[in-house]
C-alpha positions as CSV (number, residue, x, y, z in Angstrom):
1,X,0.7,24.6,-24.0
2,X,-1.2,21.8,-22.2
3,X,0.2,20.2,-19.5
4,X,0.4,15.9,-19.1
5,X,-1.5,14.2,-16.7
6,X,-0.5,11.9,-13.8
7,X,-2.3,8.6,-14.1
8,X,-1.9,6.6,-10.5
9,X,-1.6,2.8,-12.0
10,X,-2.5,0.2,-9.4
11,X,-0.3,-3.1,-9.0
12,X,-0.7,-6.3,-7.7
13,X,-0.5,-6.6,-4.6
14,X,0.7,-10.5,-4.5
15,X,3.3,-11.9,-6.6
16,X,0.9,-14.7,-7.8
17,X,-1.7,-12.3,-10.2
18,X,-1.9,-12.2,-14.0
19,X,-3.5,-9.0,-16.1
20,X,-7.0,-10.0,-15.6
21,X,-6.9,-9.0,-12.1
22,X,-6.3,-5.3,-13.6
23,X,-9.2,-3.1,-15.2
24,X,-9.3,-3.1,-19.1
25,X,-8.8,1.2,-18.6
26,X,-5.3,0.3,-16.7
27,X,-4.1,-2.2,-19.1
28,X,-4.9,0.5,-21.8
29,X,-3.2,3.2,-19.6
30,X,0.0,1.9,-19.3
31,X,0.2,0.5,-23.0
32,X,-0.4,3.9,-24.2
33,X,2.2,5.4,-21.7
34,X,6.3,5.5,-21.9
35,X,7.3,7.6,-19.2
36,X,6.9,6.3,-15.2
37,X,7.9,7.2,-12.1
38,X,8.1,3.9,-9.3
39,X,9.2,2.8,-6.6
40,X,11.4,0.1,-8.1
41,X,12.6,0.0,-11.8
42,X,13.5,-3.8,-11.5
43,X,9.9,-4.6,-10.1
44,X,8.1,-2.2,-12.4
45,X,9.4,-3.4,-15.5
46,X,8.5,-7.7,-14.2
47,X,5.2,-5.8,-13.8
48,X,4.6,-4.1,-17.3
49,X,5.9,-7.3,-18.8
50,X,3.7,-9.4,-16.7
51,X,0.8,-7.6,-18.4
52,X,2.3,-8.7,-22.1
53,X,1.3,-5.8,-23.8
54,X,3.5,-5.9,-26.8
55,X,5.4,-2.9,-25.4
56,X,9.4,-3.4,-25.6
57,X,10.2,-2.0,-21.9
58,X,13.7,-1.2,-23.4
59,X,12.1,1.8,-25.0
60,X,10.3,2.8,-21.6
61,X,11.7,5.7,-19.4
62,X,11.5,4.5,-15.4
63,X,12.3,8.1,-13.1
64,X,12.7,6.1,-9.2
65,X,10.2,7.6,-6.9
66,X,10.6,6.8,-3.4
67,X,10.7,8.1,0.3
68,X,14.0,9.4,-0.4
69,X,13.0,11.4,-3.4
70,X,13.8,15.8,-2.7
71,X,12.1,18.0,-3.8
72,X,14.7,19.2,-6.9
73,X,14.8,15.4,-8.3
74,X,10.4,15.4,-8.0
75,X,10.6,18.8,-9.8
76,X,13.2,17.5,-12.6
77,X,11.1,14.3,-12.7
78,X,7.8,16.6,-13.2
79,X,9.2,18.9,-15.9
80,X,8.3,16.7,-18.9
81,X,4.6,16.5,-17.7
82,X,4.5,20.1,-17.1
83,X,6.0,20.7,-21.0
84,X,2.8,18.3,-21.6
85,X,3.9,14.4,-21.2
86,X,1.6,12.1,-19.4
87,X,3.5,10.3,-16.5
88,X,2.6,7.0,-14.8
89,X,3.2,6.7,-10.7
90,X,3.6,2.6,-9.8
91,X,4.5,1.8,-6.5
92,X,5.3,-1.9,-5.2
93,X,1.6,-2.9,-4.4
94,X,-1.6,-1.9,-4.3
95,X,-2.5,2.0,-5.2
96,X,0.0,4.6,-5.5
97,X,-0.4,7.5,-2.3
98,X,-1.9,5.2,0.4
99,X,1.6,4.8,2.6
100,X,3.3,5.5,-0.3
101,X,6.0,7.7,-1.7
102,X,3.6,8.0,-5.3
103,X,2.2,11.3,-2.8
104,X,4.9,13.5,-3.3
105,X,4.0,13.3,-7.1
106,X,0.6,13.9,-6.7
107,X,1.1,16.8,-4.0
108,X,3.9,18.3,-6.9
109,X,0.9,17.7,-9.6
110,X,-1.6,19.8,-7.3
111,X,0.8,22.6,-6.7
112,X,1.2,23.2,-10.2
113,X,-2.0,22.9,-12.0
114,X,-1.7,18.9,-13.0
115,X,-4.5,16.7,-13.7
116,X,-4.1,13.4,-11.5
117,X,-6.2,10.7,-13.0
118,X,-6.6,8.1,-10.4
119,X,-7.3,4.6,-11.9
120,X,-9.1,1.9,-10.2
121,X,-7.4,-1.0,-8.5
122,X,-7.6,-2.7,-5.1
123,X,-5.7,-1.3,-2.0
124,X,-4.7,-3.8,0.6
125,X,-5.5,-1.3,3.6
126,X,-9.3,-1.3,2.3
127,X,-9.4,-4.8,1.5
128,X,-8.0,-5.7,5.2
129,X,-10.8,-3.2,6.7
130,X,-13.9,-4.7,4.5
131,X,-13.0,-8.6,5.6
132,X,-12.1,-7.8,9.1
133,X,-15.3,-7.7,10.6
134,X,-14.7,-4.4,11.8
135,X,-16.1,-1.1,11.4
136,X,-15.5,0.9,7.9
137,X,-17.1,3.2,8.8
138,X,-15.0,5.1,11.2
139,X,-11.3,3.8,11.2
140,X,-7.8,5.5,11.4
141,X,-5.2,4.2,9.4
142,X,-1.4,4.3,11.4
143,X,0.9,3.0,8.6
144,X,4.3,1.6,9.8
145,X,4.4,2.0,13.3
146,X,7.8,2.7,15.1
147,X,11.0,0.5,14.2
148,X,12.8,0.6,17.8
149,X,10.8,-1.8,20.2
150,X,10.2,0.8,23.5
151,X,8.6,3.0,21.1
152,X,6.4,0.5,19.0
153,X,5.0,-1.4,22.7
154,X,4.2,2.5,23.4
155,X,2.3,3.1,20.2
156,X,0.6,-0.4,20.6
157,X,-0.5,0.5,24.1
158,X,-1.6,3.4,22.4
159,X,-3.7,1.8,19.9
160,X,-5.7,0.4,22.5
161,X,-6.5,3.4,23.9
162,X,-7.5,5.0,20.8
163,X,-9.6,1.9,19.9
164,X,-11.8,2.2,23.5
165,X,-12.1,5.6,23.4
166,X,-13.0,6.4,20.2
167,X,-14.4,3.0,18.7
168,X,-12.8,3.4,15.5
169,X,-11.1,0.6,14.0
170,X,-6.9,1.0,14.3
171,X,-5.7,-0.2,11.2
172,X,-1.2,-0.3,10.7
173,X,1.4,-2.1,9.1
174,X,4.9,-3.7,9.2
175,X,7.8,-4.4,6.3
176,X,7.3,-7.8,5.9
177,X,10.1,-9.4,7.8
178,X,9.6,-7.8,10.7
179,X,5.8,-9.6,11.1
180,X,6.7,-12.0,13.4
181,X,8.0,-9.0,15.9
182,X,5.1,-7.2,15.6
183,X,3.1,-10.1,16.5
184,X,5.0,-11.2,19.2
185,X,4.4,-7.7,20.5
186,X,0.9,-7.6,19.6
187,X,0.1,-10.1,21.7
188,X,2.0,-9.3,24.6
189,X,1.3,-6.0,25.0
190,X,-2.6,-5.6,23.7
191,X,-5.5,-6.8,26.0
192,X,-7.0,-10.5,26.0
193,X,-9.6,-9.8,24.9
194,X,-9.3,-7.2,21.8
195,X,-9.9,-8.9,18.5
196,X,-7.0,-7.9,15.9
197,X,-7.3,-9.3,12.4
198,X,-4.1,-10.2,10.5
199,X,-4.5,-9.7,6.6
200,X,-2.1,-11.7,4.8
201,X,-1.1,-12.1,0.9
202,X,-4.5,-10.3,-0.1
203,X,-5.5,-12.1,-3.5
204,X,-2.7,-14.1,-3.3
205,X,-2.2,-18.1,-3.1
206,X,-1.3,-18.1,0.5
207,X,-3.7,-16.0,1.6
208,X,-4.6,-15.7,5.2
209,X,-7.4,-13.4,6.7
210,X,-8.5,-14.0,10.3
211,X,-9.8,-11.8,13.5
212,X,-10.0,-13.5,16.6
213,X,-8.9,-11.9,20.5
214,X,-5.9,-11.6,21.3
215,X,-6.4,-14.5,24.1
216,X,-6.9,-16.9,21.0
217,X,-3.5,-15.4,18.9
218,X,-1.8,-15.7,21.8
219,X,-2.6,-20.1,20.9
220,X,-2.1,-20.0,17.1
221,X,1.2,-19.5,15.8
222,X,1.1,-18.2,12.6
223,X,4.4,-18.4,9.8
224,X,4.2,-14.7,8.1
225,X,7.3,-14.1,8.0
226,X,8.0,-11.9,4.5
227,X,4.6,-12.3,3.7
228,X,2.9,-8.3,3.6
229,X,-0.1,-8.3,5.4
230,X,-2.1,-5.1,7.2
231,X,-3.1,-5.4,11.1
232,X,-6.0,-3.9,12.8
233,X,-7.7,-4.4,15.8
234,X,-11.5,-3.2,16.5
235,X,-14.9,-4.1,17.7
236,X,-17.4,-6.5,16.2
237,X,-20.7,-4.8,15.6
């Protein structure tokens, strides 16, 4: 019997895109596709309809993936693509896998002899390192760094640290309402003089890239509250 394939479908990642942002091969993807797994079914379905298709979503089957998923509900969620159906993984924004529950389906498709078809679609960690001005080279991505405020100063401080001693560019994020926090911290905690670039609403209608020290934050004040952006401070070449 052969086995389905997992096709990782990349999403907007702003609210404000239409379908030709997307690659004719994932439009084509997902209209020849029934079965998903995401992160959201309400979110997922404004999605697929924002493409207008023709599909009627009431005949699509939405399985939620997220950080919460165990390991029984990822295996009863693979079965169909093991018995040979092709399964789509959409997360909120962006590409599936890159701080993103859409992993534990790929890791579940390697252990058991899946083909994962990765299709192409922007990601707003790479995007945020290619404007910075920073090395993409050599850079370490953090994700979400700590919730509870001792520990997030100490990862900050930490940051730094990383940043002189290796050189590579320390790339991170935050859930968007808790930006203004992180910033607050940012620039309290981190050196005058370290440049940190603030990626915000990539591709969208408000959005806002900039890298500039920590001295010159520390005189802007910048309204991102809710908006998702990705943080990274480095050195200019």
């Amino acid at each position: 019997m052969q086995k389905g394939s997992v096709f990782l479908i990349p999403t907007y990642l702003s609210d404000h895109h239409e379908a030709s942002f997307l690659a004719p091969m994932v439009l084509d993807v997902i209209k020849n596709t029934d079965y998903f797994l995401v992160e959201n079914v309400r979110t997922a379905r404004r999605f697929i309809s924002s493409l207008k298709l023709g599909l009627d979503i009431s005949t699509l089957e939405f399985e939620v993936l997220d950080k919460k998923s165990t390991p029984a509900e990822i295996s009863q969620y693979m079965a169909p693509v093991i018995a040979g159906k092709d399964v789509g993984v959409i997360s909120e924004a962006g590409l599936p896998g890159l701080a993103d529950p859409g992993q534990l389906a790929v890791t579940f498709a390697h252990r058991n002899g899946l083909r994962v078809i990765p299709l192409p679609g922007a990601s707003s960690i790479q995007t945020a390192v290619t404007s910075s001005g920073f090395s993409g080279q050599q850079f370490t991505f953090h994700g979400y760094l700590p919730i509870q405020k001792a520990e997030r100063l100490k990862a900050i401080k930490n940051l730094e640290q990383q940043l002189s001693s290796t050189g590579y560019t320390q790339v991170f994020m935050e859930t968007p309402f808790r930006n203004m926090s992180l910033i607050s911290d940012l620039v309290d905690t981190l050196s005058h003089h370290v440049n940190l670039n603030i990626a915000a609403d990539i591709f969208g209608q408000h959005e806002f890239i900039k890298t500039q020290t920590i001295a010159a934050w520390r005189k802007q004040k910048k309204d991102l509250h809710k908006i998702p952006s990705v943080f990274s401070i480095g050195h200019f070449s």
